[in-house]
C-alpha positions in Angstrom: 28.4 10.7 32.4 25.3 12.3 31.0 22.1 10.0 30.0 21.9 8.7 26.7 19.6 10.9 24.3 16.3 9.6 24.0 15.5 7.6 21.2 13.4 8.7 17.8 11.3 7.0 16.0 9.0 7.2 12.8 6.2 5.4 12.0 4.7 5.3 8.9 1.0 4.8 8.4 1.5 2.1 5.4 -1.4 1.9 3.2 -4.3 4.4 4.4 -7.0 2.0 3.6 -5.7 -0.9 5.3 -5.9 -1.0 9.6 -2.2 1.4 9.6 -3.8 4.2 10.7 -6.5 2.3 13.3 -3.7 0.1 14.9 -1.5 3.6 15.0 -4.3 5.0 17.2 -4.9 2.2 18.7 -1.1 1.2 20.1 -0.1 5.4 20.8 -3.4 5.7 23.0 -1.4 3.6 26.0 1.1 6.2 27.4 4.1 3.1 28.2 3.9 2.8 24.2 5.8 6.2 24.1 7.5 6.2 27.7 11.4 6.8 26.6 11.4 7.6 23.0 9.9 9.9 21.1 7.3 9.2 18.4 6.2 11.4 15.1 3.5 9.5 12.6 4.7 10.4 8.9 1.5 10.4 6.5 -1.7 12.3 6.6 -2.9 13.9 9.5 -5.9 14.6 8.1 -7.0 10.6 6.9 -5.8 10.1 10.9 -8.4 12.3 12.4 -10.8 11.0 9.9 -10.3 7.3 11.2 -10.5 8.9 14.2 -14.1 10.4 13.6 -15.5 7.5 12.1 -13.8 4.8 14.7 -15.6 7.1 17.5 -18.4 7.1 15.6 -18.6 3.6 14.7 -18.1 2.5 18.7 -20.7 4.8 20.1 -23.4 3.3 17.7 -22.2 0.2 19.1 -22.5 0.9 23.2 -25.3 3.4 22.0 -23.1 5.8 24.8 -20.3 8.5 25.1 -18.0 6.4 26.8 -15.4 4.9 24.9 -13.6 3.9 27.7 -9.8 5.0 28.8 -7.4 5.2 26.2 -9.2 4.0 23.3 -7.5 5.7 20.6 -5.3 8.3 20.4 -6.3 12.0 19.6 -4.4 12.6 16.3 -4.3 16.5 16.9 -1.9 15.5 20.2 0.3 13.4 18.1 3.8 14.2 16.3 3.0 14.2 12.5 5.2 14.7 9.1 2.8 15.9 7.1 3.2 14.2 3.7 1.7 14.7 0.3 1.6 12.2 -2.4 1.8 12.5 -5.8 -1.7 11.6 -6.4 -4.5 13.1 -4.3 -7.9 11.2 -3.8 -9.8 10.4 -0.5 -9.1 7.0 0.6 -11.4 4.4 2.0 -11.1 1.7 4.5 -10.8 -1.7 2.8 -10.9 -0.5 -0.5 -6.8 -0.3 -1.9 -6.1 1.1 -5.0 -3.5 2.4 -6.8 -3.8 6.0 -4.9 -3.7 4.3 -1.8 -0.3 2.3 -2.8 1.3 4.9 -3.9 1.0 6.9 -0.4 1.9 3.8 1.3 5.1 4.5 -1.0 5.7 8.1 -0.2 5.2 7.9 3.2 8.2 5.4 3.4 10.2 7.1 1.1 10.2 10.3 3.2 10.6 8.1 6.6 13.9 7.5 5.3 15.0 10.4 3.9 14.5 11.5 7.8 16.5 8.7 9.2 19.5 9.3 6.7 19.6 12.6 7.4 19.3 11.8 11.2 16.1 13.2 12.1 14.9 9.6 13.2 16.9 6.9 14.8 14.6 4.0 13.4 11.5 3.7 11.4 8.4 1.7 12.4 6.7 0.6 9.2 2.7 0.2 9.0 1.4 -2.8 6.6 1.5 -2.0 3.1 0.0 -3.6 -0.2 3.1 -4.8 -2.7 0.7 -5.3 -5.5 -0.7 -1.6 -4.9 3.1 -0.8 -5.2 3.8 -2.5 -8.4 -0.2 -1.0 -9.6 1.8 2.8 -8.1 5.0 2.1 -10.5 6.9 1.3 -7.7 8.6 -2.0 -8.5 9.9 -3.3 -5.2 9.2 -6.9 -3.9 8.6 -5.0 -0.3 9.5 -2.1 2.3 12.7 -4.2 2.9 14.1 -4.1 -0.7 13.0 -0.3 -0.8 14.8 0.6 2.9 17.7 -1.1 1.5 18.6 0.6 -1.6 17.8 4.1 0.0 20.5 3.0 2.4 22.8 2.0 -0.4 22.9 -1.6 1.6 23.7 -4.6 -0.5 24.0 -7.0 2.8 20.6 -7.2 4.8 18.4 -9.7 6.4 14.8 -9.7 7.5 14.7 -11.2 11.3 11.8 -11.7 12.9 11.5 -11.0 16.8 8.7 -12.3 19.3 8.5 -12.5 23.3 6.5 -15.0 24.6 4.2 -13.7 27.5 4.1 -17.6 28.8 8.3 -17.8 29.7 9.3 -14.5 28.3 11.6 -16.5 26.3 12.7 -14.9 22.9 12.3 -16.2 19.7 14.4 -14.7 16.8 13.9 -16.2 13.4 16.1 -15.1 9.9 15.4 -15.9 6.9 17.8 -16.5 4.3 15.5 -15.8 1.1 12.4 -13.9 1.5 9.8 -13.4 -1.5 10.5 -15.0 -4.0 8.7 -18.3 -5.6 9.9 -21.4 -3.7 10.8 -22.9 -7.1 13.9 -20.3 -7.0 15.2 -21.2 -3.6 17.4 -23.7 -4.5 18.8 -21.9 -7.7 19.8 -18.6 -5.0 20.7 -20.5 -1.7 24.4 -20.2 -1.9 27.3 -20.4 0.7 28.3 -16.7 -0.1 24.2 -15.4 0.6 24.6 -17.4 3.7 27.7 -16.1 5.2 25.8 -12.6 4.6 23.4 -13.9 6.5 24.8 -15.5 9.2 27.3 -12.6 9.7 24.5 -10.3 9.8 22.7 -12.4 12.6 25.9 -12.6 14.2 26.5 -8.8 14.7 23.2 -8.4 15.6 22.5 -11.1 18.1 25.9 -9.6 20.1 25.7 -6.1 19.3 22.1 -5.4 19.5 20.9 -8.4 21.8 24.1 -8.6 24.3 24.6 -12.2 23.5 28.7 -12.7 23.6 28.7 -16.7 22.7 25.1 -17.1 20.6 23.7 -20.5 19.9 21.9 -20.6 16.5 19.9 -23.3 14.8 20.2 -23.9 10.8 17.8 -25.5 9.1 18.4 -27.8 6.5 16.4 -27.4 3.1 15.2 -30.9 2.2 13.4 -33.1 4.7 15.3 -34.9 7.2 18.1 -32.4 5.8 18.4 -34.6 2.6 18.5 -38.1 4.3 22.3 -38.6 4.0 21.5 -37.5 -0.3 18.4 -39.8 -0.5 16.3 -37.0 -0.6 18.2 -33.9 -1.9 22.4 -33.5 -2.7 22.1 -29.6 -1.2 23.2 -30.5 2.3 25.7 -33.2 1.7 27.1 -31.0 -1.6 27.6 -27.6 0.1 25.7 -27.1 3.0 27.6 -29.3 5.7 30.9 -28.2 4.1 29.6 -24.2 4.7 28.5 -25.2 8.1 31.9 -26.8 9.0 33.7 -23.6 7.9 31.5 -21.4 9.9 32.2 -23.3 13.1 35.8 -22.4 12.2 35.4 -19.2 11.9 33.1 -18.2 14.5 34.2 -20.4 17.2 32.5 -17.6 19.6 29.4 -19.2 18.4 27.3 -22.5 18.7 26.3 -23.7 15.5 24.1 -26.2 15.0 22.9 -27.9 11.5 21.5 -28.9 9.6 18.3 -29.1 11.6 15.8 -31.4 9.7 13.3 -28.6 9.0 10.3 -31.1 10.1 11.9 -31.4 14.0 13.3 -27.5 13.6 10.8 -26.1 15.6 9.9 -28.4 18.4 12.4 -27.1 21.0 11.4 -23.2 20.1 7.8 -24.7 20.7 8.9 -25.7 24.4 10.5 -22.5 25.5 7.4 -20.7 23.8 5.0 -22.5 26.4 7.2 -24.3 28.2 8.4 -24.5 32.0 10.8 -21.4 31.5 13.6 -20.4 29.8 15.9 -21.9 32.7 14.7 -24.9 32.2 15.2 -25.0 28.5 18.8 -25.0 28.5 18.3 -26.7 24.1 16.3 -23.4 23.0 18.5 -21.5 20.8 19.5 -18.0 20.8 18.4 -18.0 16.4 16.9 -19.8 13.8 18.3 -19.4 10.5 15.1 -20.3 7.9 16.3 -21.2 4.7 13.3 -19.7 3.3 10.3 -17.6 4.0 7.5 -20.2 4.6 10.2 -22.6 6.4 10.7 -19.6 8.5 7.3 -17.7 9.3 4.1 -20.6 9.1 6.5 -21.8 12.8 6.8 -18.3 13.9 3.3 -16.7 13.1 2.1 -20.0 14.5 3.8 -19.1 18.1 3.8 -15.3 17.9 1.4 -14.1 15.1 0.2 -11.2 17.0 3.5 -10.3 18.8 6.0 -11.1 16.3 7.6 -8.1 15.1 9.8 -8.2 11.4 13.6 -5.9 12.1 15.8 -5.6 9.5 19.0 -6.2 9.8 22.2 -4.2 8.0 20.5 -0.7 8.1 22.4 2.1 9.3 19.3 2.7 11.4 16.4 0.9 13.4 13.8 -0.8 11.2 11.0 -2.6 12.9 7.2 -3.9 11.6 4.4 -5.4 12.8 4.6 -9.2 11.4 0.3 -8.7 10.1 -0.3 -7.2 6.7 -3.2 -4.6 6.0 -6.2 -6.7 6.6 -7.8 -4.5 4.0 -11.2 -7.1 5.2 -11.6 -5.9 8.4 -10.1 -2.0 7.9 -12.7 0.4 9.5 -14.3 -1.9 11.5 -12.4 -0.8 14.7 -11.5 -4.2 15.4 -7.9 -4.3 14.6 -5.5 -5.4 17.1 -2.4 -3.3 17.8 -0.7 -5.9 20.1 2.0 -6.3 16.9 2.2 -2.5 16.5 3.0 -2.3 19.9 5.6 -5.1 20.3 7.1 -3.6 17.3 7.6 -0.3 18.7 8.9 -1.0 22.1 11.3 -3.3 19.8 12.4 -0.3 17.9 12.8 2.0 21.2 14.9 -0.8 22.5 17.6 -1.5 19.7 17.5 2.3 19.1 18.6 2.8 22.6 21.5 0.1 22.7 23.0 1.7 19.6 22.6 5.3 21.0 25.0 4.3 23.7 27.4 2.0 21.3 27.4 5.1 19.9 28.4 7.2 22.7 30.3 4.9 24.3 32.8 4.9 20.9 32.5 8.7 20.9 
């Protein structure tokens, strides 16, 4: 049987005058970043060998020498690029967003996903954007997600979040069941019918993607101590335990756990994260299914905030991100870490290459 095809990936540089196109650099200069898949930046060539230029520049004022040491950044004229044009032309800026600067941000997502639809790219690494640039831009989406998803003609998706811990390369996947809007709306659009979505999603994923054939998943309740038998809030004991109960019956693959009291939630995750191993944490789940975004990401940024990478799940093609936004403060200033770039590619490269060979397998 001949070797699956290697996998091929976009990344888009998000907004230009954020730390995109520094972290890009940054993350493609170390050759295992692009070891079995292959890797084209969609945006501007020409603002990458501009950061380029003035990131050289900035470190050899600093050392006061020529030596910026092995691999620093990447030389954008040896990179894969899809050259793409905006509708509105200007110079951008590090640190200084604008509408101009949005509105490429824009573009350059758009056409990463005219590439995977069409097949050109097997998943799409997205760089930070700016959502209020967006909205500034005329571009009224509440973020990439929202945008990837009606391109893909998807009405069922779910933002996980995905982080390896370097102390007991335990894994830590986190869903959230709502995701940006005001927390004053959750309880109004937590329903059992957005939950199945969710939980089927997480479901698929966790055994098609992930190779998990019985998963053990965490759910968290919504009020504290899960509503304190109705003392504290009616949601769990009015429709959340019944959901839950219906679940178990029809996933009995699956162990499902819940309601968690959001405030204990995170303690055994905690554990594995630094813990003796994940051997020895036989109560570490497999998922944690967030009821909303804050319940889900202060725990997981807290752990992970430079490794956690964002996937989303229910495209008909690889999604990944870096879980940092454009740290428009420190753009330009060559300090930028490109750990979650990184995590967020080989994360990409890796889900890519499992559905390559479903793929192939069912061909």
């Amino acid at each position: 049987m001949a070797a699956p095809r290697t996998p091929r990936l976009a990344i888009t540089l998000g907004d230009p005058a954020g730390i995109g196109p520094e972290v890009i650099l940054k993350a493609l200069a170390d050759p295992t970043v692009s070891q079995g898949c292959e890797i084209t930046v969609v945006g501007s060539q020409a603002w990458l060998s501009q950061t380029y230029a003035d990131l050289r520049h900035l470190a050899l004022s600093a050392q006061g020498s020529n030596d910026l040491g092995s691999g620093t950044l990447a030389d954008p004229q040896q990179l894969s690029t899809l050259e793409v044009t905006p509708s509105r032309q200007t110079q951008f800026k590090p640190g200084h967003a604008n509408v101009v600067s949005g509105d490429a941000s824009f573009t350059y997502l758009d056409q990463a996903i005219a590439g995977a639809l069409a097949g050109a790219f097997d998943g799409i690494v997205t760089g930070p954007i700016a959502k209020a640039w967006w909205q500034a831009a005329g571009h009224n989406y509440a973020g990439q997600t929202e945008l990837l998803a009606e391109r893909s003609g998807v009405k069922r998706f779910g933002m996980l979040f995905v982080a390896e811990s370097p102390h007991t390369q335990w894994t830590l996947r986190t869903l959230l069941a709502t995701t940006h809007i005001p927390l004053a709306q959750v309880p109004q659009v937590l329903s059992p019918e957005l939950l199945s979505v969710k939980l089927e999603l997480l479901l698929a994923c966790l055994q098609q993607d992930f190779g998990l054939a019985t998963p053990r998943i965490a759910i968290a309740g919504l009020n504290p101590h899960s509503g304190e038998q109705g003392q504290l809030g009616q949601e769990e004991r009015e429709w959340l335990i019944p959901w839950l109960e219906q679940q178990r019956i029809q996933y009995p693959q699956a162990y499902l756990e819940g309601p968690v009291p959001p405030d204990t939630l995170w303690v055994k995750p905690g554990l594995a994260w630094y813990g003796p191993g994940p051997a020895k944490s036989p109560q570490a789940h497999d998922a944690y299914l967030a009821l909303y975004h804050d319940q889900g990401l202060i725990p997981t940024k807290l752990l992970a905030f430079d490794r956690a990478v964002n996937t989303t799940l229910g495209l008909p093609f690889i999604r990944t991100s870096p879980d940092h936004g454009t740290a428009f403060d420190i753009a330009g200033k060559g300090i930028a870490d490109a750990t979650s770039l990184k995590a967020a590619i080989a994360l990409a490269a890796k889900l890519a290459r499992q559905r390559i060979q479903l793929t192939d397998k069912i061909g």
